[in-house]
C-alpha positions in Angstrom: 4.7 65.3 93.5 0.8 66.3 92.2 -1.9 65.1 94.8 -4.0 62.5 94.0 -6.6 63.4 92.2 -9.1 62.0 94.9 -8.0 63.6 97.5 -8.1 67.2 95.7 -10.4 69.7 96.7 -13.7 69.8 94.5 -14.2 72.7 92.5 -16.0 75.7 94.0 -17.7 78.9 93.0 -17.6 82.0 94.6 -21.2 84.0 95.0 -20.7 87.3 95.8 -23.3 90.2 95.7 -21.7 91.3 92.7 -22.3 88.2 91.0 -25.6 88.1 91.3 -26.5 91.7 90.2 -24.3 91.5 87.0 -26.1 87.6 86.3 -29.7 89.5 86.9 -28.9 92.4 84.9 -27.8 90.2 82.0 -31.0 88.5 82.1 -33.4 90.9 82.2 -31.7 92.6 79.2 -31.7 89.4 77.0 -35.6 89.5 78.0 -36.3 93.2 77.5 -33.9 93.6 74.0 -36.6 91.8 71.6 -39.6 93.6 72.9 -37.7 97.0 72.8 -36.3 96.1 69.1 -39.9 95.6 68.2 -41.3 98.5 70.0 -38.7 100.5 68.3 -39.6 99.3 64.5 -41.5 102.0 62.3 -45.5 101.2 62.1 -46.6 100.8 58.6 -49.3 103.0 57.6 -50.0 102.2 54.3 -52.1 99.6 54.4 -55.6 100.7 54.1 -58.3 99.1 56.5 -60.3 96.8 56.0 -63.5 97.9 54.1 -66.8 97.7 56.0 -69.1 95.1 54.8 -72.9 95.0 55.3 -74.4 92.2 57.6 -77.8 91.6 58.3 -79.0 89.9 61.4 -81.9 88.6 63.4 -81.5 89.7 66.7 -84.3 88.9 69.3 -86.7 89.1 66.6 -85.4 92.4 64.8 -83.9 92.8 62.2 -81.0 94.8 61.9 -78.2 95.8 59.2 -74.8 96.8 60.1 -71.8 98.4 58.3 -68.7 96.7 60.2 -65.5 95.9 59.9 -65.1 92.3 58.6 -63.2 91.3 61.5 -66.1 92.4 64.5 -66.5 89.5 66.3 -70.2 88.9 67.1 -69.5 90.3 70.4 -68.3 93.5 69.5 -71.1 93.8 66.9 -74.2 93.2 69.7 -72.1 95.5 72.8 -70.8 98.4 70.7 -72.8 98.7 67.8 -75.9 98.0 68.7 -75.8 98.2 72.6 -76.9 95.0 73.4 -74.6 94.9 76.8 -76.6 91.9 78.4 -73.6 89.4 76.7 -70.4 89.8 78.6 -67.1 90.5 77.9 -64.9 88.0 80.1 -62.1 86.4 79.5 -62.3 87.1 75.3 -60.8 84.1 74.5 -63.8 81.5 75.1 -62.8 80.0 78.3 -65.5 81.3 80.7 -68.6 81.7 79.0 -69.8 84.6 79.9 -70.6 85.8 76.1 -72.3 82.8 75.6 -75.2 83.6 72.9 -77.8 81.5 70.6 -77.5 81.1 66.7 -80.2 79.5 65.7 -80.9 77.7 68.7 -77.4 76.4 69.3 -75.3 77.7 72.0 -72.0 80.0 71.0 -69.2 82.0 72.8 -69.8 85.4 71.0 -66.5 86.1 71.4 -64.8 83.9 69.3 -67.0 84.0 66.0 -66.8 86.7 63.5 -70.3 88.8 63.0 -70.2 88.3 58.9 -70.6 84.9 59.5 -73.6 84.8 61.2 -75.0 86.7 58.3 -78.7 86.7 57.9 -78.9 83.9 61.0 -81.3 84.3 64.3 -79.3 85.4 67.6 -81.1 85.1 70.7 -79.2 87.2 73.7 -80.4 87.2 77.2 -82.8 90.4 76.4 -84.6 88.4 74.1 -85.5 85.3 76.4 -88.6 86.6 78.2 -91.8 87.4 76.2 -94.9 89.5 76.8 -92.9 91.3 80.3 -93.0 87.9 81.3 -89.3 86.4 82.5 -88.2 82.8 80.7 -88.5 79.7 83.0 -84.4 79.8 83.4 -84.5 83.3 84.7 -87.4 82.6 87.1 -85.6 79.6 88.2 -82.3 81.7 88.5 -84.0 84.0 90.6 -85.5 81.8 92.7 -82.7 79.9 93.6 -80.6 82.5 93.7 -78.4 81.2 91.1 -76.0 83.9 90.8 -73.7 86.4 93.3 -71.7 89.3 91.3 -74.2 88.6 88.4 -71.5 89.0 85.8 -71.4 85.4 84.1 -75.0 84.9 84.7 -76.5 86.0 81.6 -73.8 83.4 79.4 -74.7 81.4 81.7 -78.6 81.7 81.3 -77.9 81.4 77.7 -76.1 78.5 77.6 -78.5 76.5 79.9 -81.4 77.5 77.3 -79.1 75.7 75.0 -78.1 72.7 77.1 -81.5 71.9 77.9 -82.5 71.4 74.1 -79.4 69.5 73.1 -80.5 66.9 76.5 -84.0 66.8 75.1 -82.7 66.3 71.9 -81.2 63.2 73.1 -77.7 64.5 72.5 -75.2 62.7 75.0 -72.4 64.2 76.8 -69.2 62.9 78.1 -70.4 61.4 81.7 -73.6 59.8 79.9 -73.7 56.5 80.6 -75.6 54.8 78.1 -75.1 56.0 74.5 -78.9 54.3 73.6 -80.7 56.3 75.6 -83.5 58.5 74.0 -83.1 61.6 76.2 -80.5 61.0 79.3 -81.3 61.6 82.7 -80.3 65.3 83.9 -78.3 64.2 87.3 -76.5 66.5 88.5 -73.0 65.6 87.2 -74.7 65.8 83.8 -75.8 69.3 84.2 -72.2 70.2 85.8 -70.4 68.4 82.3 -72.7 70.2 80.0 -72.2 73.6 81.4 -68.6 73.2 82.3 -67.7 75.9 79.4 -69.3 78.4 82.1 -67.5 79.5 84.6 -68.8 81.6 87.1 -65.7 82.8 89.7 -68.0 83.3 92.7 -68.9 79.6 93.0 -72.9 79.8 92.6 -72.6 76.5 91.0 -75.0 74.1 93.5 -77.8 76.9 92.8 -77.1 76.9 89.4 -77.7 73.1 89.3 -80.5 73.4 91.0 -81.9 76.3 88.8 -81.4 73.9 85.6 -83.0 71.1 87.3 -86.0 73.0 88.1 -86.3 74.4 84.3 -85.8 71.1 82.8 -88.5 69.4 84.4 -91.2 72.3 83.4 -93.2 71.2 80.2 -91.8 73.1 77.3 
């Protein structure tokens, strides 16, 4: 006579070392196969490169004409061609700031923008903030707060400040403004953090930055 079914034994599976090698193994092959397929597939040559194009840009003043490869980002074109290292190479994908630059006044991660596009346009970089020997009112303010640690992101994030700073006297409003109307919106503290939360700087300078940007904004410009 067959058991009744509710008093059978469930179901089990047995684990053994085996199991779990063979299980692993399978896995990493069906992870490993595509890449090694692609790794595997002939490179084809034959494709000339892209041509060079000339670009012509304002840089800190100077003007300067290039021969680059369409595809340079704006980046590329001020570190390696014309060794303007001051802009940083982070994260190269415009999530931490540190190649922030000005084009025509407006604040850009260098990174992500192509240098033919910014074709006959004015690019500030941190080298071309002070004048005369003299440092701008960001950097002194940097320096005297001690704004920065490792120093890496400091130069985005000198750049982007310059920029914030004329978007709030502009009157341009940000996310944690909290009336639209007003002319030019008080620069509190959680407004400076909003408007430079595209910088990121890893060793957590960000009080003295504040207080840097605080202390800039309220000299006369």
């Amino acid at each position: 006579m067959d058991e009744p079914e509710s008093t059978r034994a469930p179901d089990t599976i047995e684990i053994t070392r085996r199991t779990v090698v063979e299980t692993g193994t399978t896995a990493l092959l069906l992870t490993a196969l595509p890449r090694a397929a692609l790794a595997a597939a002939p490179v084809d040559d034959s494709e000339p490169p892209s041509p060079a194009v000339k670009i012509d840009l304002q840089i800190n003043g100077r003007s300067h004409s290039l021969m680059l490869d369409p595809r340079t980002t704006l980046l590329d074109a001020l570190r390696e061609h014309l060794a303007l290292t001051g802009s940083k190479k982070g994260c190269d994908h415009g999530q931490c700031g540190a190649c922030t630059v000005l084009i025509e006044g407006r604040r850009i991660n260098s990174c992500l923008t192509l240098a033919v596009m910014h074709n006959g346009q004015s690019v500030t970089t941190i080298e071309g903030l002070a004048e005369a020997g003299k440092l701008h009112p960001l950097q002194a303010a940097f320096v005297e707060h001690d704004g920065f640690q490792c120093g890496y992101c400091t130069s985005g994030q000198i750049c982007s400040a310059v920029g914030m700073l004329a978007e709030s006297r502009s009157g341009m409003p940000s996310n944690v403004t909290a009336d639209l109307a007003e002319p030019q919106p008080e620069l509190t503290d959680a407004e400076i953090r909003e408007r430079m939360s595209g910088n990121i700087c890893r060793c957590a300078a960000y009080p003295n930055i504040v207080a840097a940007i605080k202390q800039a904004a309220e000299m006369p410009t």
